[in-house]
C-alpha positions as CSV (number, residue, x, y, z in Angstrom):
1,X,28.0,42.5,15.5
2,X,26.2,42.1,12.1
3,X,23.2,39.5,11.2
4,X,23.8,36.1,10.8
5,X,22.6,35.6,7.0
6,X,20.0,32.5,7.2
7,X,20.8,29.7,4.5
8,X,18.4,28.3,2.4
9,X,18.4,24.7,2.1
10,X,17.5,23.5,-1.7
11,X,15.9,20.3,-2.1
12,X,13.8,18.3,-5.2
13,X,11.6,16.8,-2.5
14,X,10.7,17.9,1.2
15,X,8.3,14.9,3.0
16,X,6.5,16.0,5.9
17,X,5.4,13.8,8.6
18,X,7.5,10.4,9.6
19,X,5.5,7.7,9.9
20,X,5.0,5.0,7.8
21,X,3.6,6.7,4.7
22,X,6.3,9.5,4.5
23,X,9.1,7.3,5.8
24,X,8.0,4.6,2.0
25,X,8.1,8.0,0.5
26,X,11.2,8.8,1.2
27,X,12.9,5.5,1.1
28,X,11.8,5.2,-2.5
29,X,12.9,8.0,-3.8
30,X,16.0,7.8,-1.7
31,X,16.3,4.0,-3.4
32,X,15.6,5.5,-7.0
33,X,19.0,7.6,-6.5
34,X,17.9,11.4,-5.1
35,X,18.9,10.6,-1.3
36,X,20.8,13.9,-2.0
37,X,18.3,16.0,-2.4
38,X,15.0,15.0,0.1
39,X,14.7,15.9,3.3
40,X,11.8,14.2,5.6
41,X,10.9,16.4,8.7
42,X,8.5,15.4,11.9
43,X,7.6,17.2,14.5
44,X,7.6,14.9,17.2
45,X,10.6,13.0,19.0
46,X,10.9,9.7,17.4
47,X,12.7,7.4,19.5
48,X,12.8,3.5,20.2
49,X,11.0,4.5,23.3
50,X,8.0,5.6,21.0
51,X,4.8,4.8,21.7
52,X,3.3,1.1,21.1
53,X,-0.4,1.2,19.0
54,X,-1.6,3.1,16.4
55,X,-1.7,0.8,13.1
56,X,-1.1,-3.3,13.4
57,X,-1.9,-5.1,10.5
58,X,-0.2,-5.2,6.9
59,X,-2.8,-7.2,3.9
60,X,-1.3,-9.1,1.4
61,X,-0.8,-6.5,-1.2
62,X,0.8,-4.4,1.0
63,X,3.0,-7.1,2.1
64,X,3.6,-7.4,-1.6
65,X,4.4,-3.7,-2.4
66,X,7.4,-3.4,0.4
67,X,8.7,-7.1,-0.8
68,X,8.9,-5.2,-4.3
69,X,11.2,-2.6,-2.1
70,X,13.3,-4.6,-0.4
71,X,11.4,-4.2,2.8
72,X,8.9,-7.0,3.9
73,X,11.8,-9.7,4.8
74,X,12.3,-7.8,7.9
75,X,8.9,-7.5,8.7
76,X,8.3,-10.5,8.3
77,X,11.0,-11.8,11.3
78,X,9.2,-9.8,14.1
79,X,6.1,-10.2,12.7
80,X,2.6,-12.2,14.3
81,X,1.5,-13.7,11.3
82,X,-1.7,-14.4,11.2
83,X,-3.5,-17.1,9.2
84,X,-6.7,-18.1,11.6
85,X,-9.3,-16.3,12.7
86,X,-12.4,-17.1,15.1
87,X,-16.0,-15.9,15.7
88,X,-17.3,-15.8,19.3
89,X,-21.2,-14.9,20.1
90,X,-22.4,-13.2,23.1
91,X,-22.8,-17.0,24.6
92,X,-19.0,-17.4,23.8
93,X,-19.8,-20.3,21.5
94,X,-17.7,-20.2,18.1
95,X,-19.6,-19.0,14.7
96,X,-18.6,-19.9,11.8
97,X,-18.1,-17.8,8.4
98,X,-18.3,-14.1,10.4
99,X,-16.0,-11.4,10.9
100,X,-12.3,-11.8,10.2
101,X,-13.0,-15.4,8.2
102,X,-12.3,-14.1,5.1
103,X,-8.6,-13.7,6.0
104,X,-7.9,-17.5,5.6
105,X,-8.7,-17.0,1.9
106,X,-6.6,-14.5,1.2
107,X,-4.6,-16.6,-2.0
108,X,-3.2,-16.1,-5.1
109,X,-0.3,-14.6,-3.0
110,X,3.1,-15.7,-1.4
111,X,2.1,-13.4,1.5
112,X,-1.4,-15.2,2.3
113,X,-1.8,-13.9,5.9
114,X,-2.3,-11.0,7.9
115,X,1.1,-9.3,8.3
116,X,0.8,-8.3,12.0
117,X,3.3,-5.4,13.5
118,X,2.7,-2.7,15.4
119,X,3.3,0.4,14.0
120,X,6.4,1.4,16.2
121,X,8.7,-1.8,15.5
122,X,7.6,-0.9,11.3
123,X,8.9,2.8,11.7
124,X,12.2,1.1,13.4
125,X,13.0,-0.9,9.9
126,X,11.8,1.7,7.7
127,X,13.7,4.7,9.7
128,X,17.4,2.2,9.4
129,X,17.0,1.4,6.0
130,X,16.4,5.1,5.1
131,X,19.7,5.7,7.2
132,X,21.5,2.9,4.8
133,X,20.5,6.1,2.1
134,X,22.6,8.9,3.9
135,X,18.7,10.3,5.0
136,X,18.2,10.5,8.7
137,X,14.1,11.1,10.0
138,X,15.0,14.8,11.0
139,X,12.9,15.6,14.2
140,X,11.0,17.3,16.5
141,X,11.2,19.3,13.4
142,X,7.7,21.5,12.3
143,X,6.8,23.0,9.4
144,X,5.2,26.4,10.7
145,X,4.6,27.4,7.0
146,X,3.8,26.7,3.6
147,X,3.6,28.8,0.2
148,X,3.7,28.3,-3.4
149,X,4.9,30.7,-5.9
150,X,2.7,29.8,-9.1
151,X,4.8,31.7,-11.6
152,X,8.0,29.4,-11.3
153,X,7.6,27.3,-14.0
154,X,6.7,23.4,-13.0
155,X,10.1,21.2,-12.0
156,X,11.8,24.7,-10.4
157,X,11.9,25.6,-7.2
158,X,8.3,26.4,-6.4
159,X,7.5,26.2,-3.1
160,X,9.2,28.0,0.1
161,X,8.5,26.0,3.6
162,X,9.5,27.1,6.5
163,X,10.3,24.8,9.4
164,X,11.0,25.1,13.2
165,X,13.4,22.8,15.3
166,X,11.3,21.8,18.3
167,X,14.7,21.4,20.6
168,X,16.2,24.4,19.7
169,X,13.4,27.0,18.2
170,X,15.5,27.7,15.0
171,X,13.9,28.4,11.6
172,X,15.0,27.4,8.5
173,X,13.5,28.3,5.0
174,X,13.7,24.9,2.4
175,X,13.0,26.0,-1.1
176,X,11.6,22.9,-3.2
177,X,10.0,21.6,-6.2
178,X,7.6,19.2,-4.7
179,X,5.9,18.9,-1.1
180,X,4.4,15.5,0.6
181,X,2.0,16.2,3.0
182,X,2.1,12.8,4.9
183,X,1.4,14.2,8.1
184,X,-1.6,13.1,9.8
185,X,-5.7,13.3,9.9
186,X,-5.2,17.1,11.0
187,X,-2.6,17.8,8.2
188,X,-0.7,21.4,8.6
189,X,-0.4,21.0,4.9
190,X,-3.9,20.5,3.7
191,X,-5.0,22.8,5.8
192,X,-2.2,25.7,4.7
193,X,-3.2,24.7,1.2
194,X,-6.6,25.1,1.9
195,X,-8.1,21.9,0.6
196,X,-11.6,20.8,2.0
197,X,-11.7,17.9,3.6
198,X,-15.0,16.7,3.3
199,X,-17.2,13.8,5.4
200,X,-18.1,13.8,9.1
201,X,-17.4,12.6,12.4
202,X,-19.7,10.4,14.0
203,X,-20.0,10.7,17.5
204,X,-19.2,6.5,18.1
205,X,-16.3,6.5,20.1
206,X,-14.4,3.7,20.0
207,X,-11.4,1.9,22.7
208,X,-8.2,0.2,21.2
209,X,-6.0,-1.2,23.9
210,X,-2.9,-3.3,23.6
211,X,-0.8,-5.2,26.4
212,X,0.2,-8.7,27.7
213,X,-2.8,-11.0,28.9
214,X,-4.1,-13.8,30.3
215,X,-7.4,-15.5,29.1
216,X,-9.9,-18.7,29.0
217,X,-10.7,-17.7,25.2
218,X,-10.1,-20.9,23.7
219,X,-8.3,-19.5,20.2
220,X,-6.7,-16.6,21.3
221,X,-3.9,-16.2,19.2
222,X,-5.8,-15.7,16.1
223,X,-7.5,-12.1,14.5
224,X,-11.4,-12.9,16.3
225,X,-14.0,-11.2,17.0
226,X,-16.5,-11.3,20.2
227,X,-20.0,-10.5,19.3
228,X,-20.8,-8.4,22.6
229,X,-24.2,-7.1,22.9
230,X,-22.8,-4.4,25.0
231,X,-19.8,-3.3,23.2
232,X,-20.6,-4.2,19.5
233,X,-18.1,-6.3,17.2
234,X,-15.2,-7.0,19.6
235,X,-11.9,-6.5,18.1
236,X,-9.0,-9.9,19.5
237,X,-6.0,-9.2,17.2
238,X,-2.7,-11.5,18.8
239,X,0.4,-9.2,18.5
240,X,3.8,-9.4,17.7
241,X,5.9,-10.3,20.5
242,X,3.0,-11.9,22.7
243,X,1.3,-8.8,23.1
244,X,-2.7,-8.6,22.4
245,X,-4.6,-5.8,21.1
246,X,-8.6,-5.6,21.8
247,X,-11.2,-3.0,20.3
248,X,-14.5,-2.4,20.9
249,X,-17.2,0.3,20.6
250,X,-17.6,2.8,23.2
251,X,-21.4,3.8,23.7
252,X,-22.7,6.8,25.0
253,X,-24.2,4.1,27.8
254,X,-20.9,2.7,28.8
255,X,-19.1,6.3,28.3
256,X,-22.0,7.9,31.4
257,X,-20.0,6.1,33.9
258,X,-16.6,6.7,33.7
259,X,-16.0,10.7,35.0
260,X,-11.9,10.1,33.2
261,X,-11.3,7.6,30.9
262,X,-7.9,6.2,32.0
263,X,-6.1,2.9,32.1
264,X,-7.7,1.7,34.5
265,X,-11.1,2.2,32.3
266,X,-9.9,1.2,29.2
267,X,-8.9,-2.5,31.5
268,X,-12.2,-2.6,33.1
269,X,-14.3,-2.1,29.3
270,X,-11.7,-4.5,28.0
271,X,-12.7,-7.6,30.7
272,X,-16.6,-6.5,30.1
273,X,-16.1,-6.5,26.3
274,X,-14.5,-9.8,26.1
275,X,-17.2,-11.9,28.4
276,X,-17.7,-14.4,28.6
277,X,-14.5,-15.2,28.6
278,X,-12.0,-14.1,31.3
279,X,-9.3,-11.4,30.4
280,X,-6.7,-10.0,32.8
281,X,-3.9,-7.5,31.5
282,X,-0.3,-8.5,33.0
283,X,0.8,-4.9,31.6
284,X,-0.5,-2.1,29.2
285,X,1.7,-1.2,26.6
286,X,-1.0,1.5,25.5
287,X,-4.5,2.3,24.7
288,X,-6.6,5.7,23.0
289,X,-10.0,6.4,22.8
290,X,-10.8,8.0,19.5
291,X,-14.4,8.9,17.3
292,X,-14.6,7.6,14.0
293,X,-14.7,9.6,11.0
294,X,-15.0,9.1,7.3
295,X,-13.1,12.7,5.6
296,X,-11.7,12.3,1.6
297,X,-9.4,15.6,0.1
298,X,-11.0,16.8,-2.5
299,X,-7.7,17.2,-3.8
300,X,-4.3,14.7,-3.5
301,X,-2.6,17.1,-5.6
302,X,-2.7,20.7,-5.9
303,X,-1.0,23.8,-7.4
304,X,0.9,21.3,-10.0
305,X,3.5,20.4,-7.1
306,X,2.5,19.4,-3.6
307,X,0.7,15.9,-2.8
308,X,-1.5,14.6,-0.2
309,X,-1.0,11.1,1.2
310,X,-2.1,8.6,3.9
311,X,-4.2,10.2,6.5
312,X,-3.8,13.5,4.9
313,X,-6.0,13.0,2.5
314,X,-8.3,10.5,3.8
315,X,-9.3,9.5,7.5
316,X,-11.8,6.3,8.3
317,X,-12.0,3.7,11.0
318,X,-9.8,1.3,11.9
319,X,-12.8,-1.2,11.6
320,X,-11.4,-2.8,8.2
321,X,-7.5,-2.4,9.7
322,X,-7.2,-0.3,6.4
323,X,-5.1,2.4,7.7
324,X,-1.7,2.2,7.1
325,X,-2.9,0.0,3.8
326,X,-4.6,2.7,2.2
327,X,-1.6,5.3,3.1
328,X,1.5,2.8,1.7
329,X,-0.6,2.0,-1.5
330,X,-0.8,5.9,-1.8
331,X,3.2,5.7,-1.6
332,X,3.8,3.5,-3.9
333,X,1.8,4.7,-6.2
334,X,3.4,8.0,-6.1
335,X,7.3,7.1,-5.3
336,X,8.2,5.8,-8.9
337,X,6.0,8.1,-10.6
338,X,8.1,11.3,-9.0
339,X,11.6,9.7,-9.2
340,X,10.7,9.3,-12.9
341,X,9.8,13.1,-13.1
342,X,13.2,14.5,-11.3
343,X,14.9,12.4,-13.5
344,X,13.8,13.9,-16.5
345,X,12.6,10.6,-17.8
346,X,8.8,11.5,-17.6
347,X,6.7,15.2,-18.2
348,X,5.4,16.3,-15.3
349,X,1.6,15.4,-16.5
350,X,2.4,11.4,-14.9
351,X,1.7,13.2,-11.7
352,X,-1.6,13.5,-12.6
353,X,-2.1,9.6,-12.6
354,X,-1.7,9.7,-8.7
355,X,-4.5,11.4,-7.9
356,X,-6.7,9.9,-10.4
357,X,-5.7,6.5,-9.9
358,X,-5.8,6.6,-5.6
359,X,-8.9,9.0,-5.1
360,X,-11.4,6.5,-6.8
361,X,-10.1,3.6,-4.6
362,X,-9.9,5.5,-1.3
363,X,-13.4,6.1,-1.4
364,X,-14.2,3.1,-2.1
365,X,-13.1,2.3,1.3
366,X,-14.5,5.0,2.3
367,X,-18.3,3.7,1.1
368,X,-17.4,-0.1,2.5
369,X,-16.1,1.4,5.9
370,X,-18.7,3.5,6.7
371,X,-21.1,0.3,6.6
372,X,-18.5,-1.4,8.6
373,X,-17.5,0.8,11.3
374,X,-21.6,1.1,12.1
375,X,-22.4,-2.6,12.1
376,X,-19.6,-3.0,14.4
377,X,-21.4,-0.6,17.0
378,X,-24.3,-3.0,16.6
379,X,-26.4,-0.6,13.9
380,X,-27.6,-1.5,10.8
381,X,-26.4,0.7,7.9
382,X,-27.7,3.9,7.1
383,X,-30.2,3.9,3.9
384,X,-30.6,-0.2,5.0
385,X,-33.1,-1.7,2.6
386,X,-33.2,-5.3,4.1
387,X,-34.9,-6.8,7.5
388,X,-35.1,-4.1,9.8
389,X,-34.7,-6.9,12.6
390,X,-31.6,-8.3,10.7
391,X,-28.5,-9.4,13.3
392,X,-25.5,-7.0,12.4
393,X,-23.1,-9.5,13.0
394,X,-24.6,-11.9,10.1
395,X,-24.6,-8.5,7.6
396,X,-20.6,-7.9,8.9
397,X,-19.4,-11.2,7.9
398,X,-21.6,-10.5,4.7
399,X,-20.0,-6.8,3.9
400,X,-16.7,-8.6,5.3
401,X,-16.5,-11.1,2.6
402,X,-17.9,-8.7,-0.3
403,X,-14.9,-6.9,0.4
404,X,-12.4,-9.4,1.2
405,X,-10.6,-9.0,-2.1
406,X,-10.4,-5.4,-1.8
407,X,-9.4,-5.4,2.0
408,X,-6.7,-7.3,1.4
409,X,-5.5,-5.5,-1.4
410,X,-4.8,-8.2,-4.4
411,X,-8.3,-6.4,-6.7
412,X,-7.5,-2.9,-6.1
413,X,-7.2,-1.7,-10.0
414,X,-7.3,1.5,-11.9
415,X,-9.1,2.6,-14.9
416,X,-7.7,2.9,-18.3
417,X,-5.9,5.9,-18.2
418,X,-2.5,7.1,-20.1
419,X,-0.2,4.5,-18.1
420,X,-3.0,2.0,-18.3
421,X,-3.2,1.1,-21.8
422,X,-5.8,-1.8,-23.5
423,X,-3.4,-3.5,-26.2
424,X,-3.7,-6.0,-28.5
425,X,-3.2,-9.0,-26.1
426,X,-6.2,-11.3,-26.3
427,X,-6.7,-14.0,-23.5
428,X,-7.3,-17.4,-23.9
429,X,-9.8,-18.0,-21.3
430,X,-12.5,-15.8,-20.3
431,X,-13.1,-13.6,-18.1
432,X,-9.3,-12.7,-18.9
433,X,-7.7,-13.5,-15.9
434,X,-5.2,-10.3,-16.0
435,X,-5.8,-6.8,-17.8
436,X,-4.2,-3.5,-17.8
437,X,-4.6,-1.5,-14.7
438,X,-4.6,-4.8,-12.4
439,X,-1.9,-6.2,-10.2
440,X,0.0,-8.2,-11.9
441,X,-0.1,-12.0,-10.4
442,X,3.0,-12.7,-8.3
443,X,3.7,-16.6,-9.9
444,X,6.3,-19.2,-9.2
445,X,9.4,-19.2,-11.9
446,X,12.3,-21.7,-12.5
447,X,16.2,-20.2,-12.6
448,X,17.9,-21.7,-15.9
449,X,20.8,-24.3,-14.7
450,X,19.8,-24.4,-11.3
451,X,16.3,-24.8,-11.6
452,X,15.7,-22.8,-8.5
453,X,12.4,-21.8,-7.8
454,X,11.9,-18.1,-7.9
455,X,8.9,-15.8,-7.8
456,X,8.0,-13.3,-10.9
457,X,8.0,-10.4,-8.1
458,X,11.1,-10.9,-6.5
459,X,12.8,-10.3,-10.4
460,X,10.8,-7.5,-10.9
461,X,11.6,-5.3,-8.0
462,X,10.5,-2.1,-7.7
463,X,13.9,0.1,-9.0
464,X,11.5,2.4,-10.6
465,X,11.5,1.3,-13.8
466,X,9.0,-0.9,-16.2
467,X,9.3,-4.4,-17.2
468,X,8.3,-5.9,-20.4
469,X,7.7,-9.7,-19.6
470,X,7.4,-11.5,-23.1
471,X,6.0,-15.0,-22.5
472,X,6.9,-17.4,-25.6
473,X,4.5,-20.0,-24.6
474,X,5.1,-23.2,-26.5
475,X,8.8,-22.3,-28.1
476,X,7.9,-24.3,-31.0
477,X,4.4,-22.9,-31.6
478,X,5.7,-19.2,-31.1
479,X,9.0,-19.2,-32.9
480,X,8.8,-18.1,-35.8
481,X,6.4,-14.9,-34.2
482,X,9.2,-14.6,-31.3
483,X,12.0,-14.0,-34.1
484,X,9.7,-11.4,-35.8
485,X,9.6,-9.5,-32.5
486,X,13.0,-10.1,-31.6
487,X,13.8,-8.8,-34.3
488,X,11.7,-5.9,-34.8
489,X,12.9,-4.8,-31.5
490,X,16.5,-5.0,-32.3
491,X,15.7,-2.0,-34.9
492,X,13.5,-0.1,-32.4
493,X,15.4,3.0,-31.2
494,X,12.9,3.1,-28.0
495,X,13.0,-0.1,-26.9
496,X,16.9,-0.9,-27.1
497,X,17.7,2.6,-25.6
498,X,19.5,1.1,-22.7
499,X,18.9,4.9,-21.0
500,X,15.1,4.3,-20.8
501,X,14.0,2.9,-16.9
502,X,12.7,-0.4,-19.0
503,X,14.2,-4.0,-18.1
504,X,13.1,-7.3,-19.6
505,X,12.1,-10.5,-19.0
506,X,11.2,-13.8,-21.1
507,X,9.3,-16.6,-19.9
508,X,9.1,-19.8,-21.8
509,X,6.6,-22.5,-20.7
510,X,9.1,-25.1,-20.6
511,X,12.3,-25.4,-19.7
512,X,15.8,-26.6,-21.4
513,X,19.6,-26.8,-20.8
514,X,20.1,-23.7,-22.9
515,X,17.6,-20.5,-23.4
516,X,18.8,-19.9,-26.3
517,X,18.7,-23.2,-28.0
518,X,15.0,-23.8,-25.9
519,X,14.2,-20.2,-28.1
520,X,15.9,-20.6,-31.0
521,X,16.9,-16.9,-31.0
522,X,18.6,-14.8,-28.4
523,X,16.7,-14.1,-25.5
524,X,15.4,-10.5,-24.4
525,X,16.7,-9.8,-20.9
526,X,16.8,-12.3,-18.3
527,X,15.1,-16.0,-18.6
528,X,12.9,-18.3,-16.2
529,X,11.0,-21.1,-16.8
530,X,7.1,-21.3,-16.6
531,X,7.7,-25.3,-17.1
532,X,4.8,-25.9,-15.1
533,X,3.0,-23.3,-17.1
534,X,1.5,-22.4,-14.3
535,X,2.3,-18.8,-14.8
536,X,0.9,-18.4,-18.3
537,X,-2.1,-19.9,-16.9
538,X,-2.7,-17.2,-14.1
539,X,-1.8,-14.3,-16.8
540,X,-4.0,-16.5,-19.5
541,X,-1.5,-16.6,-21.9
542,X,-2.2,-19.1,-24.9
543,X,0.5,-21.6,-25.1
544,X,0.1,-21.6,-28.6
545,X,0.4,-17.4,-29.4
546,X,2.2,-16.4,-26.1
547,X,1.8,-13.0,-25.4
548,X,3.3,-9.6,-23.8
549,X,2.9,-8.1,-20.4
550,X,4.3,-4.1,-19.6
551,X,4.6,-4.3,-15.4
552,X,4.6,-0.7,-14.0
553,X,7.4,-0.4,-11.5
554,X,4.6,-0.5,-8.3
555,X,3.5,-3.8,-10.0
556,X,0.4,-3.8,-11.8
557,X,-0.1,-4.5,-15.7
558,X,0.6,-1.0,-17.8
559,X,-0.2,-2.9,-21.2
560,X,-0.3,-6.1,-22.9
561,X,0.2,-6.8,-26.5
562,X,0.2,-9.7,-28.8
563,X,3.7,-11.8,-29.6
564,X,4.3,-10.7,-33.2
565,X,6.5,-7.9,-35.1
566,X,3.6,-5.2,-34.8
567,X,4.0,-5.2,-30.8
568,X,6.9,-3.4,-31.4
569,X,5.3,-0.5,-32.7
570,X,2.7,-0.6,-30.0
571,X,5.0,-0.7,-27.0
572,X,6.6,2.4,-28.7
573,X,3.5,4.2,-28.7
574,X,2.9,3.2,-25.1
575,X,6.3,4.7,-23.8
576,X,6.0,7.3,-25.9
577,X,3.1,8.8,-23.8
578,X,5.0,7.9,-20.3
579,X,7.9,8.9,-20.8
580,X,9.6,11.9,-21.7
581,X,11.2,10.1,-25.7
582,X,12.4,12.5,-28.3
């Protein structure tokens, strides 16, 4: 009998690893029309029976980013969500202002609270939807090697991976153009690639257990923390379904007496971490013991064609709950960006923006968390200027709050770069309340006719492409500047190309029984009314001049511009340098 001849499978984009960053990675592009040609492989059995644990807690932007996809509704119906939070001493009386408080204040946001879902039931929705695509989570399925050929030119078929079915030990070769290494702290593809992962591992261990309990604790369905003098900043996170997670430092004193750590240990630190308050566990649905480690990539993307993501490229406590936040920002960052790339619609240098725009903010986590993940073990930071004698639960509610706005996600911004673009927009109010490379606001809208209320983010979802949101103020202040752009755009071979990825949107601040009467000249793209003007407001939009907002598909502000005739050219200048225009 002769050899069987192997095939070799073709792809645009092979994702390795299927958990939650590689499963929004390849939902979006599978969304953005290249479910054909993606594969996403992992190497362990997924199941329903998976395991419980691992990441819990979703922050508002995040929350935001999958509403943008279609996604958060259905988190949201199994969800714990989690507005209140308590503070607990050693003497079990209630504190005010520490730990977890500054989730109450988490505003400026339809998705004000702490999204909380265990990792397991979040993989479930992501791995159907996907499905809905014609993709399928193909596992246990390993990649056993990685190489790139550097002299196919950039969009071929650079890179050869070869993986191994873990049922049935066959190997198959995948020849692709891009690689997403979203598997994991001990990434088989950083480490085949050969990028340093720098940091260190402290030696704190620390226990995470989940299950269903009973308790005295007074507020015990809330995110609270139990300042233990034996087991540091206790973690009390209620859980979807009923369940309750609890975390707490592991010190080398508590660690001396247990010859196994087991369930039954993990039960008996829990009840001693909790005191005073009583704690019995009906059932365990699953705990770990883990050390905490602070490691960046020095590279998310290398050899012009294979990216880093999530826990890949950077590892740190689970102190903040940052996680699975930090890994689905990287995603999202990077999903429209690519599917713009394949298509032809953008050069190849927009990948370029992901590393630079995610590496700056990751370890800026990376600086806050390792303050936090030692002042929850009950020691003061390292280099720690202040009283040497200082409580470490008063400076964790203190680093807490400093970087409430950047836990939960809402102030997370990039610098000016080639898709983040300082225009001719000038804000009324100062500081301007909205620039380039910041999230743009999500802000309550009215439909015309109806008068529905709609949100500015759920008619700007993320289909990979840009909006131009033109806000007319005033329609009688603004008019005769509104026809001037109208106009000028009418003429503009760029911006009525209906082949670009670029929708639009205009936003009076009042409303009327006709747009185009309320305008007095047709309107660009869809209409809602800011007749509150609550929206120009929050983007500090002069009611008198108006003013022009560019939203990147992932949501934050690309460019603004002034309402006049000259904008045009400007906006043509801007997509000139993002995407790929003759």
């Amino acid at each position: 009998m002769g050899s069987v001849e192997k095939t070799i499978r073709h792809l645009d984009v092979l994702v390795v690893g299927g958990g939650p960053v590689g499963l929004i990675t390849a939902f979006q592009l599978a969304k953005f029309g290249h479910a054909s040609s993606i594969a996403i492989i992992e190497k362990h059995p997924k199941s329903s029976q998976d395991q419980y644990g691992r990441a819990i807690t979703l922050y508002p932007r995040s929350s935001e980013l999958l509403d943008q996809l279609g996604l958060a509704d259905e988190l949201a119906q199994e969800c714990f969500a989690c507005r209140a939070t308590v503070s607990y001493d050693k003497d079990g009386k209630e504190v005010q202002g520490r730990g977890w408080y500054f989730m109450e204040n988490m505003k400026d946001t339809q998705w004000d609270f702490a999204l909380v879902l265990r990792q397991k039931y979040q993989e479930e929705i992501f791995r159907r939807r996907l499905r809905e695509f014609g993709v399928g989570l193909e596992a246990p399925v390993e990649l056993v090697s990685v190489s790139v050929d550097e002299s196919v030119e950039v969009s071929g078929y650079k890179i050869t991976a070869v993986t191994r079915n873990g049922d049935t030990g066959v190997e198959e070769t995948i020849m692709c153009k891009y690689l997403v290494g979203a598997d994991g702290g001990r990434s088989f593809v950083r480490r085949a690639l050969e990028v340093p992962f720098d940091g260190s591992t402290t030696e704190d261990k620390w226990v995470r257990i989940d299950g269903m309990i009973e308790t005295d604790m007074p507020k015990n369905r809330t995110y609270g923390a139990i300042e233990s003098p034996t087991h540091g900043n206790v973690l009390w996170a209620a859980l979807d379904h009923g369940a309750t997670r609890i975390g707490f430092a592991f010190t080398a004193e508590r660690q001396k007496v247990y010859t196994e750590f087991n369930e039954a240990a993990a039960v008996a630190e829990a009840v001693a971490s909790v005191k005073p308050f009583k704690l019995e566990f009906k059932q365990v649905d699953w705990y770990t013991v883990y050390s905490v480690g602070q490691r960046v990539a020095r590279s998310f993307f290398t050899k012009d064609c294979i990216f880093l993501a999530g826990d890949a490229c950077h590892t740190h406590s689970s102190g903040a709950a940052q996680g699975m936040n930090t890994g689905l920002h990287d995603a999202c960052n990077l999903g429209w960006k690519l599917s713009m790339v394949l298509k032809g619609l953008a050069p190849a240098s927009l990948l370029s923006t992901y590393e630079g725009e995610r590496l700056p903010n990751v370890q800026k986590l990376i600086n806050y968390d390792k303050d936090i993940s030692r002042l929850m073990t009950m020691q003061l930071p390292i280099g720690w200027k202040g009283d040497p004698n200082a409580d470490p639960n008063e400076i964790l509610g203190v680093v807490m709050e400093e970087a409430s706005t950047f836990t939960s996600g809402l102030s997370i911004a990039f610098d000016i770069n080639s898709i983040n673009v300082k225009g001719s927009f000038e804000s009324s109010s100062y500081p301007t309340p909205v620039s380039p490379g910041q999230r743009g606001p999500d802000v309550h809208l009215y439909k015309p006719g109806t008068n529905e209320i709609t949100r500015l983010h759920s008619e700007t979802p993320n289909n990979a492409k840009l909006y131009i949101v033109v806000f007319t103020g005033e329609p009688e202040s603004t008019s005769a500047a509104l026809k001037g752009f109208d106009k000028a755009v009418g003429k503009s071979k760029v911006l009525s190309d209906a082949k670009l990825p670029i929708s639009w949107l205009t936003i009076p601040a009042k409303s009327g029984p006709s747009a185009f009467e309320l305008l007095g000249t047709m309107p660009l793209g869809k209409v809602f009314y800011d007749s509150k003007q609550t929206a120009h407001t929050r983007y500090g939009v002069d009611l008198q001049k108006g003013g022009i907002f560019v939203l990147r598909p992932d949501g934050w502000v690309g460019t603004a511009a002034a309402l006049k005739a000259e904008a045009v050219r400007e906006l043509e200048v801007y997509f000139k340098s993002l995407l790929s225009i003759e």
